[in-house]
C-alpha positions in Angstrom: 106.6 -7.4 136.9 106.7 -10.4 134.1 105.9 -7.8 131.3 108.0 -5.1 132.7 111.6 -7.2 132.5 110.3 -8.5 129.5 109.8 -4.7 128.0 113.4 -4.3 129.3 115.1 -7.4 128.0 113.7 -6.5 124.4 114.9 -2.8 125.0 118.1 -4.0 126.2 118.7 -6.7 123.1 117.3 -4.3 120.8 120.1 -1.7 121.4 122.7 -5.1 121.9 121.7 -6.0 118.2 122.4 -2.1 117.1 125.8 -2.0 118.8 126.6 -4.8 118.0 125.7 -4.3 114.2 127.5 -1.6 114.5 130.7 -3.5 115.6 130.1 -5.7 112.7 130.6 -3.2 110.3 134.1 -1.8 111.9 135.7 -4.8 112.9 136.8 -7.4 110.5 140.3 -9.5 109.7 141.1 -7.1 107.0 141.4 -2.9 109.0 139.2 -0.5 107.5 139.6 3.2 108.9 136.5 4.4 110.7 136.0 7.3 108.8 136.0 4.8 105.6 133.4 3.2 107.0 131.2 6.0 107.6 131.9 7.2 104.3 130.5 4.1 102.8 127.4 4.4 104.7 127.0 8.0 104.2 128.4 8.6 100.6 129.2 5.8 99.0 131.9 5.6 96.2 132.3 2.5 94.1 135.5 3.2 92.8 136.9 3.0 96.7 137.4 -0.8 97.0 136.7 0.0 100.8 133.2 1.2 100.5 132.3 -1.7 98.2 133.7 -3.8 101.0 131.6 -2.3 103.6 128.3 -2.4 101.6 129.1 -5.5 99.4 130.7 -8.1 102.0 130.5 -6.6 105.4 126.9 -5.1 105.3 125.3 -8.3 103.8 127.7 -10.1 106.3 126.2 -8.3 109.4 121.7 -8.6 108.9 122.9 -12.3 107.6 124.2 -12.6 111.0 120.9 -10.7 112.3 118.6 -13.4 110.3 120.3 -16.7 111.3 120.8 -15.5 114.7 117.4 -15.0 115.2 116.1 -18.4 113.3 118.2 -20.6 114.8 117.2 -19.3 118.6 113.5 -18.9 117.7 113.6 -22.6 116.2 115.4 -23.8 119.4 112.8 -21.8 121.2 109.6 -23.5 119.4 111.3 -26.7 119.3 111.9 -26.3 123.5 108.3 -26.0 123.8 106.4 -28.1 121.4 108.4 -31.1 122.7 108.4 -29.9 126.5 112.2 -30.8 126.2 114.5 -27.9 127.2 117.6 -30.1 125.6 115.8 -29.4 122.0 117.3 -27.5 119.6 117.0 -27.4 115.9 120.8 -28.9 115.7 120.5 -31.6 118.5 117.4 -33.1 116.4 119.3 -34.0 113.4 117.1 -31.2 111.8 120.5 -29.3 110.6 122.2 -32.2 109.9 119.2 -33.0 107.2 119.8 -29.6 105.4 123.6 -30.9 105.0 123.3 -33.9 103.9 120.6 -32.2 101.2 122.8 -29.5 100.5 125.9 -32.0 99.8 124.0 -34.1 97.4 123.3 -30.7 96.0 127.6 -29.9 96.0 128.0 -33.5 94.2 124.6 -34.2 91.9 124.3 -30.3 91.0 127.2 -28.8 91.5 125.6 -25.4 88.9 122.3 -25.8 90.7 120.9 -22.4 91.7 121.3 -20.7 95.0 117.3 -20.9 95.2 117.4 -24.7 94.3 120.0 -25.1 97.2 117.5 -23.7 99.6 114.6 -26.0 98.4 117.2 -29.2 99.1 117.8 -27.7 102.3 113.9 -27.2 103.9 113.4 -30.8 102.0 116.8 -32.4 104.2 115.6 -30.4 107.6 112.1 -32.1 106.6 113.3 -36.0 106.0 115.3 -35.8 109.3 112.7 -33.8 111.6 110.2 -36.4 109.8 112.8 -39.4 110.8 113.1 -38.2 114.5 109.5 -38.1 115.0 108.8 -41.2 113.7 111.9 -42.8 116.1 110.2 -41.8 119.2 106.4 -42.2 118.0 105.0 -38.9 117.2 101.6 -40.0 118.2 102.4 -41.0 121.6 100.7 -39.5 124.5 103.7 -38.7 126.5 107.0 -38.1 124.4 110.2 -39.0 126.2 112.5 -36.3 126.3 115.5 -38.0 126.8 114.4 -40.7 123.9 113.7 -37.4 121.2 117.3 -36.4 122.2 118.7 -39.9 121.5 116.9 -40.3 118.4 118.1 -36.7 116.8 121.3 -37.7 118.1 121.4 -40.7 116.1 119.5 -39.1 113.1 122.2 -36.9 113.2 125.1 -38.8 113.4 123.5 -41.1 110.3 123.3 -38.5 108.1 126.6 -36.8 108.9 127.8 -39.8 108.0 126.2 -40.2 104.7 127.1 -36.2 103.7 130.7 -37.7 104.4 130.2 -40.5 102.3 128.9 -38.1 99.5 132.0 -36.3 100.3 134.4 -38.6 99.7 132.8 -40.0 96.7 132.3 -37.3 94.9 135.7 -35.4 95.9 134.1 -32.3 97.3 135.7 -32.8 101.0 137.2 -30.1 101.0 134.1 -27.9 100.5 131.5 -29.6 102.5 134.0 -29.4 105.1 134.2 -25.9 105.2 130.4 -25.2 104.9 129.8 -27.4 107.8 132.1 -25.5 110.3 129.3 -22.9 110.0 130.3 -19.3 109.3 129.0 -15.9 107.3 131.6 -15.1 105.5 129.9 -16.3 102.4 126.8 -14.4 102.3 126.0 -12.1 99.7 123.4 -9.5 98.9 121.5 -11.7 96.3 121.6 -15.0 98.5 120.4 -12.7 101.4 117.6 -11.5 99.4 116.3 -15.1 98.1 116.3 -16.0 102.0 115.3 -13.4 104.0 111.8 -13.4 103.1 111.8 -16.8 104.0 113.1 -16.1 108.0 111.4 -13.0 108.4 107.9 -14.5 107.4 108.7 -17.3 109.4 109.8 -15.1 112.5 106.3 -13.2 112.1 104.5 -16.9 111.7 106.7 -17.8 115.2 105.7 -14.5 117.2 102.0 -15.0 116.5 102.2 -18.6 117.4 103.5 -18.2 120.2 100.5 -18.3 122.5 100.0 -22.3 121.6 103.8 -22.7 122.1 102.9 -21.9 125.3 99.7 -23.5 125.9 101.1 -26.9 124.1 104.2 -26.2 126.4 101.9 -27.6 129.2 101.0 -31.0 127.9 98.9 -32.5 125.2 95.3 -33.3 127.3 96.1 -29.5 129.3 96.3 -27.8 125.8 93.3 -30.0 124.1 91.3 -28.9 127.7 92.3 -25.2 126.7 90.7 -25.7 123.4 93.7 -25.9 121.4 93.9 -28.3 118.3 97.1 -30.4 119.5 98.1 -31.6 116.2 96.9 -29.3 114.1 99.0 -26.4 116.5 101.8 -28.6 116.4 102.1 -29.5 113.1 101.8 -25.3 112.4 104.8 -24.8 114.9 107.2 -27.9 113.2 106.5 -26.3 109.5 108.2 -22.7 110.9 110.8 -24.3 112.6 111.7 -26.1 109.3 111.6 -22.8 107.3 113.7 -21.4 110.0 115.9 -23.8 110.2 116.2 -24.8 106.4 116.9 -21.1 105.8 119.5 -21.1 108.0 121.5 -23.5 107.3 121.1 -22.8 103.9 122.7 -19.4 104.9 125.4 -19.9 107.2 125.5 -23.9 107.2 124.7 -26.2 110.1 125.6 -24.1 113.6 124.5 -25.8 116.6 123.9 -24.7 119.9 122.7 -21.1 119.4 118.8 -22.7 119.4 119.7 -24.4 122.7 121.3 -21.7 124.4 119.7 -18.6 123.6 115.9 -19.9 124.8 117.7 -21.1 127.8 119.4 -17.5 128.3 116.3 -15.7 128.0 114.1 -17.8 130.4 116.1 -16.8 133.5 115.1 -13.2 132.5 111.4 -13.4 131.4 110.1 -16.4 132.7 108.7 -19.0 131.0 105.4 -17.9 129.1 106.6 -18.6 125.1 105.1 -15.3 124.4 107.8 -13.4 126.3 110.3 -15.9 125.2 110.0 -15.9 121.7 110.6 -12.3 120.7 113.1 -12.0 123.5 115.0 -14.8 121.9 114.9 -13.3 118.6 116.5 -10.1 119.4 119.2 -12.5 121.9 120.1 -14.8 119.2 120.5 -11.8 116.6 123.1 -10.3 119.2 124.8 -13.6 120.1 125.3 -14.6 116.4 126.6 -10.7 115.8 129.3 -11.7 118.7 130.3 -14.5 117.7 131.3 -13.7 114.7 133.0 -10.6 115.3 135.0 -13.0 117.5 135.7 -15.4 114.4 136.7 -12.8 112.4 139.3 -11.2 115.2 140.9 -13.6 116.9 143.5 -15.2 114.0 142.9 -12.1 112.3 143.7 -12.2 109.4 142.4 -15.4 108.9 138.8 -16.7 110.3 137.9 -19.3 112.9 134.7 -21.1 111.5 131.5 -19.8 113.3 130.3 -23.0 114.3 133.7 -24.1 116.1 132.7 -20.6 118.4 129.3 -21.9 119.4 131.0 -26.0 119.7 133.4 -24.2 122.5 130.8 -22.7 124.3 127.7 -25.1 123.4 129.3 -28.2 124.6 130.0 -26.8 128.1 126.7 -25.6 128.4 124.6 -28.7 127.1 126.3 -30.8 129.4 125.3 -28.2 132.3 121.9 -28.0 131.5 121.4 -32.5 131.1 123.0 -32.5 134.5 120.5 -29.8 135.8 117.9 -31.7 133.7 119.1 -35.1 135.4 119.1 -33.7 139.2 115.4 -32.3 138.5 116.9 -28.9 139.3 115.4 -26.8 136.2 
């Protein structure tokens, strides 16, 4: 029955993510007519400025949205089980908030630094923060405290926010680091999709097949290690795809929280708790969700845009605070 609604669920995202794709490309806070739009993807013509919108902003635009969708729910996902905390997420461990503040040194040291330089700062911030949240609550320790690895991203997170705002106001690029920290797409492009996408796609094939020791390490250090699994070694292997998923990420659409808490969350109810359900199945969610939102940003003060990330904030917040108090009651 598991593997049955989990066939379904994928079948079911699957054709989410195409209609949804699909919505993409015809909705956006400048109309294009339908038929324009087909046109474009049939025969295109780059003298109509229309076509080269469709295939140079929104196209890009929408399997951006497919790609950080995705890596931000399968790092939430990883992250879930590899700490046995289902309050992780890739943005609640300060690991986003390190690819900022990298990426706003970047804005003020290097302001003509190239787009691939930009996404080396970022794995290298996601890596000093994930590095600094570990080392808070004692990597080593035989039983991590979930609540304390929440506390210390929190705080990691909150320092260097702080800092990127201090680089901000420094260096008089407020104005742009503010912007790129509300989160959004809008700023992708075919050749800064191309630089990343190898990066999330490898690192979504690296999460699929690791998904068996999510689960296994999902169960507890000495029940893994009594499986035959090398805790550390697995471990470490899971933390360096969540860092290329996340870095990527953010380096793409800038620091959106909540989609890597939510999604895994989401998807569990449908096909239970084995990792290798729940990874795929969140890929294909959080490619959906991500497709959603910002269909949403680009609609509702059409024709300006609300920032992605203030989408997910409205929705996140709520729903974090429902799952601690589930978490707190012993009810999940």
């Amino acid at each position: 029955m598991s593997r049955l609604r989990t066939s379904v669920f994928l079948l079911a995202g699957i054709a989410a993510v195409a209609l949804a794709a699909g919505l993409s490309l015809f909705v956006g806070s400048t109309p294009i007519a339908p038929d324009q739009v087909i046109g474009a993807l049939v025969a295109p013509d780059m003298a109509n400025q229309e076509h080269v919108a469709v295939l140079e902003l929104r196209g890009p635009r929408t399997l951006g949205c497919i790609l950080v969708g995705a890596a931000f729910a399968v790092a939430g996902a990883i992250m879930q089980g590899v700490t046995r905390n289902p309050l992780a997420d890739s943005g609640l461990l300060g690991i986003n908030a390190g690819a900022a503040f990298a990426l706003a040194l970047c804005l003020a040291l290097l302001p003509g630094m190239s787009f691939a330089g930009v996404v080396a700062c970022s794995f290298a911030g996601a890596a000093l923060a994930l590095a600094a949240v570990f080392g808070a609550v004692s990597f080593r320790r035989r039983n991590m405290d979930p609540v304390l690895l929440v506390l210390a991203g929190c705080a990691v997170g909150l320092f260097l926010t702080a800092l990127a705002q201090g680089v901000a106001i420094f260096f008089n690029i407020g104005y742009a680091l503010t912007f790129w920290t509300a989160g959004g797409v809008a700023g992708i492009r075919a050749d800064t999709l191309a630089m990343t996408a190898p990066f999330i796609v490898g690192a979504l094939a690296a999460a699929c097949a690791l998904a068996r020791r999510v689960s296994v390490l999902s169960l507890g250090d000495e029940a893994a290690a009594g499986l035959g699994v090398a805790v550390g070694k697995s471990r470490a292997l899971c933390l360096a795809v969540v860092l290329v998923l996340a870095g990527a990420a953010v380096a793409l659409a800038g620091p959106v929280a909540f989609v890597g808490l939510m999604v895994p969350h989401i998807v569990r109810r449908f096909v239970g708790a084995d990792y290798r359900a729940v990874i795929p199945a969140s890929l294909v969610a959080g490619s959906a969700f991500m497709l959603l939102a910002d269909a949403a940003a680009r609609t509702l003060i059409a024709p300006s845009e609300v920032p992605i990330g203030i989408i997910f904030a409205i929705v996140g917040v709520p729903f974090f605070i429902w799952c601690a108090r589930r978490e707190a009651t012993g009810l999940d």
